[in-house]
C-alpha positions in Angstrom: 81.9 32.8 38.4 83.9 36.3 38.7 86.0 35.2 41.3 86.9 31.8 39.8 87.8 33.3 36.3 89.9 35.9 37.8 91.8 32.7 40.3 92.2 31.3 36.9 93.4 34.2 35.0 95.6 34.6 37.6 96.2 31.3 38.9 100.6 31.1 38.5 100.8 34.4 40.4 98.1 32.9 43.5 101.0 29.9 43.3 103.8 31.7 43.8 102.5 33.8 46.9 100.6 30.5 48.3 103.9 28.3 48.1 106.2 31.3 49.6 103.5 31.7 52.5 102.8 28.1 52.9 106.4 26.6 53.3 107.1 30.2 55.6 106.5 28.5 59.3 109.5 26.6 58.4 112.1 28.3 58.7 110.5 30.7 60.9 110.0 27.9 63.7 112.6 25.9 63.2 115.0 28.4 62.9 118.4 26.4 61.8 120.0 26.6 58.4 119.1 23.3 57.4 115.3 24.4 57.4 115.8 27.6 55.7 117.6 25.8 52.9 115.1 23.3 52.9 112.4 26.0 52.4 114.5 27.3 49.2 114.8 23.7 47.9 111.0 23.4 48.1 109.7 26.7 47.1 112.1 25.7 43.7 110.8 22.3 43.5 107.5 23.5 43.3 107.7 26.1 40.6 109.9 23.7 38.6 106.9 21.1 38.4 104.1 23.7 38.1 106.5 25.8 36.2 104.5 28.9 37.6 107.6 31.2 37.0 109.8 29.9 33.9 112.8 27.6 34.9 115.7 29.2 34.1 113.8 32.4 36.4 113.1 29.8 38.8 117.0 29.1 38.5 117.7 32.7 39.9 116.2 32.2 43.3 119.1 30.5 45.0 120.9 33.7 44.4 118.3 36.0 45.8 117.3 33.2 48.7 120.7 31.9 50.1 122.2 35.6 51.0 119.2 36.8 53.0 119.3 33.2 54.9 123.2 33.9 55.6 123.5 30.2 53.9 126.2 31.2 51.2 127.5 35.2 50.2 126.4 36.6 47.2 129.8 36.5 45.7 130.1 32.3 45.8 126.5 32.0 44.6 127.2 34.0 41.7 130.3 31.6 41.1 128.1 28.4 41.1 126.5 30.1 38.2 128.9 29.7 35.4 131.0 26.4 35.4 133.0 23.9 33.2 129.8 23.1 31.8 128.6 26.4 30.6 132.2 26.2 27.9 131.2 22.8 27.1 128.4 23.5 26.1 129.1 26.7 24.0 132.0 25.0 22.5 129.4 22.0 21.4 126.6 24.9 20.6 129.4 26.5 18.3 129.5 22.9 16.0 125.7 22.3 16.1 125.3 25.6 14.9 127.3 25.2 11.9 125.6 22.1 11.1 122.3 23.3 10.7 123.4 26.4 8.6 125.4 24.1 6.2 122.2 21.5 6.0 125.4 18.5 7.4 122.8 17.1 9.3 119.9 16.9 6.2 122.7 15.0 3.9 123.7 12.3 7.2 120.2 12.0 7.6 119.0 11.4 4.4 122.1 9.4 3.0 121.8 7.1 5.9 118.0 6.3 5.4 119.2 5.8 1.3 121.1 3.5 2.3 118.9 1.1 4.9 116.3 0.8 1.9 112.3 1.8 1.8 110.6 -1.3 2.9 108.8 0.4 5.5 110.4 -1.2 8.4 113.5 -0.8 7.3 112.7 2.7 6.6 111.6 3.5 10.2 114.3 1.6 11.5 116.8 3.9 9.2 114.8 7.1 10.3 115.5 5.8 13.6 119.4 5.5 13.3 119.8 8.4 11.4 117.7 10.6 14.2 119.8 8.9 17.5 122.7 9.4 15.5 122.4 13.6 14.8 121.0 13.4 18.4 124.3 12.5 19.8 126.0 15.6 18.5 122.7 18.1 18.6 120.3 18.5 20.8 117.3 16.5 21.1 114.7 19.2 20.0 116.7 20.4 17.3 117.3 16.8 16.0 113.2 16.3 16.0 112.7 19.8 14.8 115.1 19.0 11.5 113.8 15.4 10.6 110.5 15.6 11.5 109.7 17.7 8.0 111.5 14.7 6.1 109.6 12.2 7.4 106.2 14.0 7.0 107.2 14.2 3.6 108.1 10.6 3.1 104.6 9.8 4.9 102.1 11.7 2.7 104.3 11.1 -0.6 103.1 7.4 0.3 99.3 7.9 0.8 99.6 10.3 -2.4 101.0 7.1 -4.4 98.4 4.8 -2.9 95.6 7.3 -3.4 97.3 7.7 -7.0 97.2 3.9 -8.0 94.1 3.0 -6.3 92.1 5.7 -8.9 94.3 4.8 -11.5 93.0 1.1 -11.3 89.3 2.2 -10.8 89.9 4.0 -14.4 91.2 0.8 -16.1 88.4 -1.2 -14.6 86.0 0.6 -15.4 87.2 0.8 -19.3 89.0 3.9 -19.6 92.6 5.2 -20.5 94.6 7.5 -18.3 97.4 8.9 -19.6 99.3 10.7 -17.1 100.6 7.7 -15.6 102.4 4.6 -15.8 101.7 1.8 -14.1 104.4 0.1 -12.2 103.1 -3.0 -10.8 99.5 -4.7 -10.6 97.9 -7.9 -8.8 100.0 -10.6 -10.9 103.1 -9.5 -13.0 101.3 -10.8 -16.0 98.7 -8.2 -15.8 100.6 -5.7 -15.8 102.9 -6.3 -18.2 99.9 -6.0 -20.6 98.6 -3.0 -18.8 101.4 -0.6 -18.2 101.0 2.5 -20.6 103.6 3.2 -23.5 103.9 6.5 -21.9 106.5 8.6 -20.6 107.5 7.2 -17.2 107.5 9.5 -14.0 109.1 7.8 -11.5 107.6 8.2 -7.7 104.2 9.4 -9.6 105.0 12.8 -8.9 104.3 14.5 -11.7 101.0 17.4 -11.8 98.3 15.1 -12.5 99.3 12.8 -9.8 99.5 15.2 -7.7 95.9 16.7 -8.4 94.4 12.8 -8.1 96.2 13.1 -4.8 95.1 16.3 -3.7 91.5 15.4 -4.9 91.5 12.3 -2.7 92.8 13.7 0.7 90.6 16.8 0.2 87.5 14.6 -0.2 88.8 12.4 2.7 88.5 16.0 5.2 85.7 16.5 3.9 84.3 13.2 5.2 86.2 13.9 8.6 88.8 11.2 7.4 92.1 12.2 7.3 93.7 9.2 5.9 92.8 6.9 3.1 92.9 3.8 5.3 93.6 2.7 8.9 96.8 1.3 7.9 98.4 4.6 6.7 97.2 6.7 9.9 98.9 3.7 11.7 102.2 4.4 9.7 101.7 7.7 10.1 101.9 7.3 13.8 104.7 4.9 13.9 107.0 7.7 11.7 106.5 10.6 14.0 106.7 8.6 17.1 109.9 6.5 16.2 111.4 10.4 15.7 110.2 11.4 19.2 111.7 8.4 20.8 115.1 8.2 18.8 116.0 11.3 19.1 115.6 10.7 23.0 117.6 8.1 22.7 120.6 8.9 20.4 121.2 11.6 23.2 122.2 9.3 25.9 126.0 7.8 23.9 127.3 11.2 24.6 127.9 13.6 27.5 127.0 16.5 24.9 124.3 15.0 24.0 121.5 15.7 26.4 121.6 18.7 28.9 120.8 15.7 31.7 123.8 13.9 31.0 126.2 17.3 31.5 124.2 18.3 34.5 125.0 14.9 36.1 129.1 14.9 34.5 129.4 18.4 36.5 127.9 17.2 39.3 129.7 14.5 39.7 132.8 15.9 38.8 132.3 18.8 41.4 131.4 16.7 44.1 133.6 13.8 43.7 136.7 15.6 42.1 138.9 12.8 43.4 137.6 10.2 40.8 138.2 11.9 37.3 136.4 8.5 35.9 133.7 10.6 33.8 134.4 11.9 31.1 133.7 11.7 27.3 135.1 8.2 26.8 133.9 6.1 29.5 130.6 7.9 29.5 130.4 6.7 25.8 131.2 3.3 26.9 128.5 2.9 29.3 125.7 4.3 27.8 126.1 3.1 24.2 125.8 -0.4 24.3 122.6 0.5 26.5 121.4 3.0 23.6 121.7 0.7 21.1 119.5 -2.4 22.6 117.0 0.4 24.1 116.6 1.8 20.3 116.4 -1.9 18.7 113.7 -2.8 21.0 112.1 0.3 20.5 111.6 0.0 17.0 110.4 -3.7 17.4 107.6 -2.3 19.8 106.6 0.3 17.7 106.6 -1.4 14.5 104.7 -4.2 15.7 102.2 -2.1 18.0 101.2 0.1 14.6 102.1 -2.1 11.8 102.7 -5.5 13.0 106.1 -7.7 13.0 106.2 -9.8 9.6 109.7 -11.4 9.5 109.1 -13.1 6.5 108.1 -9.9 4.9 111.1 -8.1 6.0 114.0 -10.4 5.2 112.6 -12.0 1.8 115.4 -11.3 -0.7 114.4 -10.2 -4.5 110.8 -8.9 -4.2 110.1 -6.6 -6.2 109.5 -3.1 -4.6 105.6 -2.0 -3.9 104.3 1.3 -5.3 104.5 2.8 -1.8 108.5 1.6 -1.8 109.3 3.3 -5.0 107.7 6.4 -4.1 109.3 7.0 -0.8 112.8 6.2 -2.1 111.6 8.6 -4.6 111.1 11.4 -2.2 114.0 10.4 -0.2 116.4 10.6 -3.8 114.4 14.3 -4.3 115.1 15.7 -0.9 119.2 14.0 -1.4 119.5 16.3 -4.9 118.1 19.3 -3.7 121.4 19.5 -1.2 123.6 19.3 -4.3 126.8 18.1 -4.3 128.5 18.3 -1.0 129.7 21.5 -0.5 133.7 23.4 1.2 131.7 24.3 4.3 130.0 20.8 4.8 133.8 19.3 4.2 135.2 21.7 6.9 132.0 21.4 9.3 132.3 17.8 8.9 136.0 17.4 9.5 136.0 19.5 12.6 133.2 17.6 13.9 135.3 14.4 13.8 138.4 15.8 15.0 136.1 17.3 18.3 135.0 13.8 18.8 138.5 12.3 18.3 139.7 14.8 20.8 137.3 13.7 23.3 137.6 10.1 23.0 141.3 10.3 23.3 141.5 12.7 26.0 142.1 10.3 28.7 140.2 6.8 27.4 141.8 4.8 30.7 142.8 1.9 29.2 145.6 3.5 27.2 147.4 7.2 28.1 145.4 10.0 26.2 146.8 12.9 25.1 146.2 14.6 28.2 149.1 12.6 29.7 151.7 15.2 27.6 150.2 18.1 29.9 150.8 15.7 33.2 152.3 18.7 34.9 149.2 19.6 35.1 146.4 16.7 35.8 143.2 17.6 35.8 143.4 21.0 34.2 142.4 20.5 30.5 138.9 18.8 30.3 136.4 18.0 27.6 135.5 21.9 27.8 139.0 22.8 26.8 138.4 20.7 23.8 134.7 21.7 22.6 136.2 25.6 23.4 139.5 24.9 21.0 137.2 23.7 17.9 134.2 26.2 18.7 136.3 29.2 18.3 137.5 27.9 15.0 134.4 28.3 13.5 134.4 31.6 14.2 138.3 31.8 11.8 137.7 29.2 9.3 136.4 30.9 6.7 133.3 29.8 4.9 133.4 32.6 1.6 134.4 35.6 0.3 132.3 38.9 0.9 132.4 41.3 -2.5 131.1 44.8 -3.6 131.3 46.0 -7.0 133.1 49.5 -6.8 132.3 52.7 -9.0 134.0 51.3 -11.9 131.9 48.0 -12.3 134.5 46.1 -11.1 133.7 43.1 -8.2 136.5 42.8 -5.0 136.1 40.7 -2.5 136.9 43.4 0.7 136.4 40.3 3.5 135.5 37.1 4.6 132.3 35.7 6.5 133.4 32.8 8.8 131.5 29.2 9.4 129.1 30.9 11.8 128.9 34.1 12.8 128.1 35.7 16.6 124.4 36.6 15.8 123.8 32.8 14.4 125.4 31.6 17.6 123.4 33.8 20.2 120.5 32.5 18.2 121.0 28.9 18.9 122.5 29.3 22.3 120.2 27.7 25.0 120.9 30.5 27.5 118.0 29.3 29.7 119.6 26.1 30.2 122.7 27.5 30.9 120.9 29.6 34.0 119.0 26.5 34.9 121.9 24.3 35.0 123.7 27.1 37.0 120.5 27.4 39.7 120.9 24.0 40.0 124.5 24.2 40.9 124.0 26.7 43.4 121.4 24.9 45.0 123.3 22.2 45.5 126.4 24.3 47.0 123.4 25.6 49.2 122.5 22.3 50.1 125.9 21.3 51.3 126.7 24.8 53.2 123.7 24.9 55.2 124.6 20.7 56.1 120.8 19.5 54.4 122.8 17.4 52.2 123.8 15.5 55.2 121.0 15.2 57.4 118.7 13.9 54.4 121.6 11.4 53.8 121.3 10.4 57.5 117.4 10.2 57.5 117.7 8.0 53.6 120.2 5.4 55.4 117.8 2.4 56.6 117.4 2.5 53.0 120.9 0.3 53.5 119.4 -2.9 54.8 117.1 -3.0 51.2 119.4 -4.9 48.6 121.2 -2.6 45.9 119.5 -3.6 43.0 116.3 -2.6 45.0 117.2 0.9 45.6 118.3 1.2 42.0 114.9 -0.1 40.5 113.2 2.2 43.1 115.5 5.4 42.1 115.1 4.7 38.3 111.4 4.6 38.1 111.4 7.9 40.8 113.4 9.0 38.7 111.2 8.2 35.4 108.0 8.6 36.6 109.2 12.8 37.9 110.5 13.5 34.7 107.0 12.9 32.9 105.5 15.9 34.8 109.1 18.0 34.9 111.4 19.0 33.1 114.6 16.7 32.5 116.8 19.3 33.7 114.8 20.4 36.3 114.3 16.6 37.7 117.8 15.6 37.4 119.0 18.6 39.0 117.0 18.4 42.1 117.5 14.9 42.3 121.5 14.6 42.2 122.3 15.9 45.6 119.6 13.7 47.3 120.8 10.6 45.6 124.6 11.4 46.2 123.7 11.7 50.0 121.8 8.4 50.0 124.6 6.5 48.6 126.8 8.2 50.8 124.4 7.1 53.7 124.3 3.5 52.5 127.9 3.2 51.5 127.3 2.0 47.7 129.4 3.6 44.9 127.8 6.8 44.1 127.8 6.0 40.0 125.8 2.6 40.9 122.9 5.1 41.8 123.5 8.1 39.9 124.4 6.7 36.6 121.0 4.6 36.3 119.3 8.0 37.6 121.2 10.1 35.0 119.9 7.6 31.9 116.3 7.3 33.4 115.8 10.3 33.4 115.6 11.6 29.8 113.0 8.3 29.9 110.1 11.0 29.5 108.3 9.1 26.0 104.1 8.9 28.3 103.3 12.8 27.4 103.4 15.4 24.6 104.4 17.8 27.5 107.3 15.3 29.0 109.7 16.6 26.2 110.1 18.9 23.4 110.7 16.3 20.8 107.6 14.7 22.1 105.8 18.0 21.4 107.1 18.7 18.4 105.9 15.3 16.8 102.5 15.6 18.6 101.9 19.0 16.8 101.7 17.6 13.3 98.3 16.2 14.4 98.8 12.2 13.6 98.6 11.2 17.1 96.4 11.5 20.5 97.8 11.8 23.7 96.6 8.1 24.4 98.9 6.5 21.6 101.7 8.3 23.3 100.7 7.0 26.2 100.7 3.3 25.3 103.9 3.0 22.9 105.3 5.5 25.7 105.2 2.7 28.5 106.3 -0.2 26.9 109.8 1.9 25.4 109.9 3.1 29.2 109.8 -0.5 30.8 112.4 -1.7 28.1 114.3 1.5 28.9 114.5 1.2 32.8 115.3 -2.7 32.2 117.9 -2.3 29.8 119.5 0.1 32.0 119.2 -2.6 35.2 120.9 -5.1 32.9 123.5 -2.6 31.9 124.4 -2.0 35.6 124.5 -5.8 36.7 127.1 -6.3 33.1 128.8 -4.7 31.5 128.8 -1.1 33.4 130.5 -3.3 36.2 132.8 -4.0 34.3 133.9 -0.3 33.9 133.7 1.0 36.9 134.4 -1.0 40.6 130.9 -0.9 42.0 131.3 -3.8 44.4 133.0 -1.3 47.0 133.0 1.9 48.4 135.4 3.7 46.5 137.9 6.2 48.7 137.4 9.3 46.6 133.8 9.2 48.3 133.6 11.3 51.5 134.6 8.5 54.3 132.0 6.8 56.8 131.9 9.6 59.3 131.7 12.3 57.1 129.0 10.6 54.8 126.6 10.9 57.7 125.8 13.2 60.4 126.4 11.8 63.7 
């Protein structure tokens, strides 16, 4: 027992010496740089899904391993470490920042779920917009992090009122008054026209004594090892928190910034095949949002009739009057709106920069139209989306946001200087340096891969995969892809699994973007596990749901995912891009394949 609890205690350090001795014979026997780079690329692999060593540490190796092999100097590994995508994604960090300081992304949230209404499918289906919308723009965990509180609070002010007007009745009943609150609607609107109480009217029932009947009931439900008044509200409990999980997912795919995934695959892509320039903000929004759409409307019809059930009548009857449970959540909704105030200078600025960033991007170079890149055509190529996200981060760091005063000897108050939109220290602090050294491994691996020729030989070994129809190898890429990224890291899975898909389709002679793009959006498909992604955590941690009703509502929005994504690449993604042939900013038939 000893001996076990100390290979236990110690059980990520035995993993790291038993995968570097293990994978040793090969390059040691084989003795060619293909092997040795191939014994990097698995020792990598292998901490990535175990994580035994952190990722972005992980990330570091190619810079120790490739020197010592003689695969690449130390000087060009370095360089693979810091790319277009690193400024990209400062420039974006740089906006997100200053949307959570200023609360933007509480008053989007919030207004758009005021304005969708609070029948309760309507309501998830607004939390649901509002989430894949911020996602777009943040990043997915923040997005989860920032709206999960709202909708916890929304979900308990709704057992509160139930809890509330179920006592309240019992008290009538049974012959008594209660004064603290008025009674909104009953079993027939003639009843409760007689029974409402010529008291002062609260609305949302959230005034003390409600709130002590609520707190009452819930504490005797722990008590009984209940947690919820009824099976109904655990079940909407569920659906909220998992509906935030998934959209927030989702919303990330519309936008290059908006998943780490996506800007791994755009620097890839752009790297490798520099020849095409077809990816950028524009196009990439073209493809993926009609896809994002459908995947989150389907989504919300799974989840709303796997918790709650799918009553059409109930949702589009016009003029019923609202439930108890209706009125208090647009209460709390209205609350959590006025606590922001009115809309404030550094909301305005935040929010006017934000849609000059994204007007920047889309009219960079759209394709069907010149962009404004076209007045630089001296020099093609040389301003990117980075050079925009860079131009409107730094002025956050000049706009100011107010004045700083003292008050001098005298009494007096001067202002003596200004404090900008965000400042360096609030930037560091949302800056996710670890994905910028992951991302940067994963770009040095793949220079690695190419240098040492692996790149090619697995291409040559993956081409008998060309006799299996197209759509095949998609399907069978896309759920690789998604079932890998349940047990990994997105980032970790997508940037493995870009240089061995860019070689297949090199070996098969397809279009590289009819495989990579359907690999790129699969893979943020990780909705089976609490561990698959941090929104998925972050949701799982407020204790409404076990790791098998993640499992089930995971699978069905990952079937609809991967076939909305199959459709999307037989339609209107065709229609985009000229997938029918190999395109000639690909690496030609002899140089695709080894010999």
């Amino acid at each position: 027992m000893n001996v076990l609890s100390y290979v236990l205690v110690y059980r990520k350090f035995f993993l790291v010496v038993f995968t570097l001795l293990v994978l040793l014979p090969l390059p040691i026997i084989l003795r060619t740089k293909e092997a040795e780079c191939a014994y990097t690329l698995f020792v990598i692999a292998t901490f990535w899904l175990t994580e035994a060593l952190p990722l972005s540490v992980t990330a570091l190796l190619p810079g120790l391993m490739f020197p010592l092999f003689g695969i690449m100097p130390s000087k060009n590994v370095a360089s693979a470490y810091f790319k277009d995508f690193h400024l990209l994604l400062i420039g974006v960090i740089c906006l997100a920042t200053s949307i959570e300081k200023w609360n933007l992304h509480k008053r989007i949230a919030l207004r758009m779920v005021m304005t969708v209404g609070v029948n309760p499918a309507w309501l998830t289906l607004g939390f649901m917009s509002s989430t894949a919308f911020l996602s777009m723009w943040l990043s997915n965990t923040s997005t989860a992090a920032m709206v999960m509180p709202i909708v916890e609070a929304v979900a308990q002010q709704i057992i509160s009122a139930e809890a509330e007007v179920e006592a309240t009745q019992m008290t009538y009943f049974s012959g008594s008054t209660n004064h603290g609150l008025e009674i909104d609607e009953s079993v027939n609107e003639h009843e409760t026209n007689e029974r409402k109480e010529k008291t002062i009217p609260v609305p949302g029932y959230s005034n003390d004594a409600g709130k002590n009947s609520s707190n009452m009931e819930l504490e005797k439900n722990s008590g009984t090892g209940a947690k919820y008044r009824t099976k109904k509200d655990h079940m909407m409990c569920k659906l909220m928190c998992l509906c935030i999980a998934y959209s927030s997912t989702i919303g990330g795919l519309t936008t290059i910034t908006g998943t780490s995934t996506n800007l791994i695959f755009a620097e890839h892509f752009n790297m490798r095949y520099p020849e095409c320039r077809c990816i950028n903000f524009g196009s990439w929004f073209m493809l993926s949002f009609p896809a994002a759409i459908i995947i989150l409307f389907l989504s919300w019809i799974w989840l709303q009739w796997l918790f709650l059930g799918f009553n059409f009548k109930e949702m589009f009857k016009c003029g019923k009057t609202k439930t108890v449970k209706q009125k208090a959540c647009a209460e709390v909704i209205k609350q959590e709106y006025q606590k922001l105030g009115p809309i404030r200078y550094q909301e305005i600025v935040t929010l006017v920069l934000f849609i000059v960033m994204a007007l920047l991007w889309f009219s960079r170079d759209p394709g069907f139209v010149p962009g404004w890149s076209a007045l630089f055509s001296k020099y093609p190529g040389f301003a990117t989306d980075s050079t925009v996200a860079l131009l409107i981060g730094l002025l956050f760091f000049l706009i100011p946001a107010k004045r700083l005063t003292k008050t001098t000897p005298t009494g007096e108050i001067v202002a003596f200087d200004y404090s900008p939109l965000i400042t360096w220290k609030e930037f560091q602090s949302f800056m996710p340096w670890d994905i910028a050294i992951l991302v940067g491994g994963g770009f040095a691996l793949a220079d690695g891969c190419e240098e040492s020729g692996l790149s090619k030989w697995i291409g040559n070994k993956l081409s008998p995969l060309g006799s299996l129809p197209v759509w095949l190898i998609i399907l069978i890429s896309s759920l690789l892809v998604t079932s890998l990224t349940e047990v990994a890291s997105n980032p970790a899975t997508i940037t493995l699994l870009l240089p061995i898909l860019s070689s297949l389709a090199e070996a098969i002679q397809v279009n590289p973007l009819y495989i990579l793009i359907p690999s790129t959006l699969c893979t943020s498909f990780a909705f089976l596990l609490p561990v698959a992604n941090p929104p998925n955590a972050i949701v799982f941690s407020y204790g409404h749901l076990k790791v098998i009703d993640m499992v089930k509502a995971g699978l069905g929005v990952n079937i609809v995912g991967v076939a909305v994504v199959m459709l999307g690449m037989s339609t209107w993604i065709v229609t985009l891009f000229d997938l029918s042939t190999y395109p000639s900013w690909a690496p030609p038939i002899s140089n695709a394949t080894m010999p």
